[in-house]
C-alpha positions in Angstrom: 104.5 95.3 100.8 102.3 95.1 97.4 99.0 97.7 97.9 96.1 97.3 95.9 93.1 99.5 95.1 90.1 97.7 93.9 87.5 98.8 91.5 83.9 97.1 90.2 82.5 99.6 87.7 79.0 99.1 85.9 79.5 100.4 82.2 77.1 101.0 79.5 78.2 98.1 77.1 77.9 100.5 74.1 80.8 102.3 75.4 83.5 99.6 75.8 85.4 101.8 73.0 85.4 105.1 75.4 85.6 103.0 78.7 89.3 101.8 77.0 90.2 105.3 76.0 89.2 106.8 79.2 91.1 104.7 81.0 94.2 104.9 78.4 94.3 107.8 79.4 93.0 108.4 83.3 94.9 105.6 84.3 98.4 106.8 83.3 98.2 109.4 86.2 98.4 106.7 88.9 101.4 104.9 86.8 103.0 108.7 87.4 102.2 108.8 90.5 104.1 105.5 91.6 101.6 102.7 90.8 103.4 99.6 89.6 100.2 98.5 87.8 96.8 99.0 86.3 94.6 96.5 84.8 91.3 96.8 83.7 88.5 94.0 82.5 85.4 93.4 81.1 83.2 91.1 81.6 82.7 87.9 79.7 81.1 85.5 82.0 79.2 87.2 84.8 76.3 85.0 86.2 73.4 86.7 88.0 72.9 84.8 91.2 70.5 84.1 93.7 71.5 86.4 96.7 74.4 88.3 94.9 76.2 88.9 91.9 78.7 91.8 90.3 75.4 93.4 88.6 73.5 93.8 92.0 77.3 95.1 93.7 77.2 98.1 91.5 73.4 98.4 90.6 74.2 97.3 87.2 71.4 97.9 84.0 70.5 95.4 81.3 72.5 96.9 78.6 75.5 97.4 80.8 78.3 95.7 81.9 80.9 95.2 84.9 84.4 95.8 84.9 86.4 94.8 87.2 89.8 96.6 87.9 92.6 97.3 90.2 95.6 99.4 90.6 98.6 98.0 92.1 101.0 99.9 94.5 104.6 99.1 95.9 103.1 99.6 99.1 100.8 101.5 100.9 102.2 104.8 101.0 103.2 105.2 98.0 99.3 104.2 97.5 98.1 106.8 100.3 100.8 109.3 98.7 99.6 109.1 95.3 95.8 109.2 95.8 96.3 112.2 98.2 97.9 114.1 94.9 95.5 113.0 93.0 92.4 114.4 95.8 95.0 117.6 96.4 92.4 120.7 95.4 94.6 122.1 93.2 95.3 118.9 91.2 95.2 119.6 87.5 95.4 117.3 84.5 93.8 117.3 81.5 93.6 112.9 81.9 92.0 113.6 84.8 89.6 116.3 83.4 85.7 115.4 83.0 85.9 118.0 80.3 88.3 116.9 78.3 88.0 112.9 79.3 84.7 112.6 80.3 83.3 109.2 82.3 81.8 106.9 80.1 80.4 105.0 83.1 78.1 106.1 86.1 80.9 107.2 88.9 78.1 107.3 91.8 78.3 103.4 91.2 81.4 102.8 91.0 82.7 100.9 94.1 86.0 101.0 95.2 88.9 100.0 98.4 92.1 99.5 99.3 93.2 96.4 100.0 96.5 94.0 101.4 97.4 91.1 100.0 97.5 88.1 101.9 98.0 85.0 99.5 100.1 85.9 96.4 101.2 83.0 94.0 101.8 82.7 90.1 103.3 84.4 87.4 100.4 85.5 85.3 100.6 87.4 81.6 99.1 90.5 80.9 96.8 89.0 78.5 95.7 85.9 81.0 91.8 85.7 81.8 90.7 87.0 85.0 88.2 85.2 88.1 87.2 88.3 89.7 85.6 87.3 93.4 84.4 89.3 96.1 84.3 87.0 99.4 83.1 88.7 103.0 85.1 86.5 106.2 84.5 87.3 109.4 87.7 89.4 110.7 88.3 86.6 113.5 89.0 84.2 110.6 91.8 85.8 108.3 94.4 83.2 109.1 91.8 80.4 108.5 90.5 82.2 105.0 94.4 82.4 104.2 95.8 79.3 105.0 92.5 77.9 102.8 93.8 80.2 99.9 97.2 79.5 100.4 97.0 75.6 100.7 94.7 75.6 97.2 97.0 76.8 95.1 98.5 74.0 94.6 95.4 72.6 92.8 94.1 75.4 90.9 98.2 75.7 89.4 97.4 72.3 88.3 94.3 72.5 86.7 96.4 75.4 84.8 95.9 78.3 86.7 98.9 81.3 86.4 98.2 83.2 89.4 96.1 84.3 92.1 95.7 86.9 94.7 93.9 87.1 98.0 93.9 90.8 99.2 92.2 91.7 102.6 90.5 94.8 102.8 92.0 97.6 104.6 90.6 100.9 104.0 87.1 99.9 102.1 84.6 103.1 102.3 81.3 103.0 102.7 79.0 104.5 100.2 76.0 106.3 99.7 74.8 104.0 97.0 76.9 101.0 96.5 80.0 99.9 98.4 82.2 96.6 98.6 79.7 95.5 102.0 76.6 95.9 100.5 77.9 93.8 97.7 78.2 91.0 99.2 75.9 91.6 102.3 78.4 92.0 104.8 77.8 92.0 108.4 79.1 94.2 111.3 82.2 91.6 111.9 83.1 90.9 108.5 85.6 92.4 106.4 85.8 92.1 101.9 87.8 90.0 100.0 89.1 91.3 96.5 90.2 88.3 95.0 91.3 87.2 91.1 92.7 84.1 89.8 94.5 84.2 86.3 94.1 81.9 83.6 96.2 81.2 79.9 92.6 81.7 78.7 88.7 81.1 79.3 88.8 77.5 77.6 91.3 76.8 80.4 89.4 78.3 83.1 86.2 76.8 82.0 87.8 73.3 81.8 88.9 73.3 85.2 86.1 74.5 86.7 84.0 71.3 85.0 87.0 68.7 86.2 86.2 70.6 89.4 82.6 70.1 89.8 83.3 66.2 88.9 86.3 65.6 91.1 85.3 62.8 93.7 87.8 64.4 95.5 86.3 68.3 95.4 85.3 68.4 98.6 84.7 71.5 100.7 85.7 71.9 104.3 83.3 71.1 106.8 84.1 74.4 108.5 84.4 76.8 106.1 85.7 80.3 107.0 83.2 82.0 105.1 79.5 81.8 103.6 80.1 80.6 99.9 76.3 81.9 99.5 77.5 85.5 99.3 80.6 85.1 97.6 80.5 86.9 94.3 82.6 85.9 91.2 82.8 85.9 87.3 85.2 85.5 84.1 86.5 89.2 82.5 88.6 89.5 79.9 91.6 92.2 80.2 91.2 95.4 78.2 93.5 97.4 79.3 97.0 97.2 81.1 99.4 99.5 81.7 102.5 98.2 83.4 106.4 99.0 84.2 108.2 102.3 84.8 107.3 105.4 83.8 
């Protein structure tokens, strides 16, 4: 089954030119080392919001701002294999080198997890505009957050959505400064969403979410298997993807 590794980075937006290079370059070491995957994005249309937001998950500046990323894997351990090469003490590589490709981003930020998908759907582009959400659900309510996810696909794919993925989290690490649960203020019995919905484009994402907010019919369920209050989400646009066999 599909693995995924999620990222949320805060980057000074004065280096968008090296954060592309970097990762031109860093990111072709996980394609090597099996990763089906990588995209990278920057944000476009990331609102600040009352209780949290993408700048507060990673402690984010004025004059930066958030990418949000994620390697995909063919499975798990291929995933576990490929990181464990990559942590391996004697693992050398000039990509990987802070020397010779230094970070143009505060790492110590940087949060990070692996993750399982639960709802897949779609068919996206490699160009398409991203949702990037963060969503914390109490671990006793994974088959109600799925079947949710699952059943509204139907109407985002008609408001012209291309794809969407609902990954659980699996092996999510705490951190010393910032991690996916402080994010989104998780308690003890909750676990972290990574989620992103793809779009043709922003015009398209922004137009459904306005024939959203005056559908009649928009309604929320009464029970619903998270709280929307600490859900985190915003509009990036793709910078950098690397894709197919190596």
């Amino acid at each position: 089954m599909t693995y995924y590794d999620g990222f949320v980075i805060a980057v000074p937006t004065a280096n968008k030119q090296k954060f592309i290079d970097h990762a031109n370059k860093g990111d072709s070491v996980f394609m090597d080392f099996g990763a089906t995957r990588v995209v990278e994005t920057w944000g476009d249309n990331v609102p600040k919001g009352h209780n949290t937001d993408f700048q507060g998950a990673v402690a984010a500046q004025d004059e930066e701002s958030v990418v949000f990323s994620w390697i995909e894997w063919p499975d798990k351990a291929t995933r576990d294999a490929g990181m464990g090469k990559l942590m391996a003490p004697d693992f050398k590589d000039d990509r990987m080198d802070p020397e010779k490709n230094p970070m143009p981003f505060d790492g110590k930020r940087m949060i990070f997890g692996g993750f399982q998908p639960i709802v897949t759907h779609g068919n996206p582009s490699d160009g398409d505009y991203v949702q990037g959400f963060l969503i914390p659900v109490p671990e006793g309510r994974q088959e109600d957050y799925r079947k949710m996810a699952d059943d509204a696909w139907a109407m985002f794919k008609g408001y012209g959505a291309t794809g969407v993925v609902e990954a659980w989290g699996d092996d999510v690490p705490e951190g010393k400064q910032t991690d996916f649960y402080r994010a989104v203020k998780a308690e003890a019995d909750e676990k972290v969403v990574f989620s992103w919905m793809t779009w043709p484009d922003r015009a398209t994402c922004d137009a459904a979410s306005e024939k959203m907010q005056n559908d009649p019919d928009m309604k929320m369920p009464d029970d619903m298997p998270f709280d929307g209050k600490r859900m985190i989400w915003g509009g990036f646009q793709p910078i950098v993807v690397l894709s197919g066999a190596r």
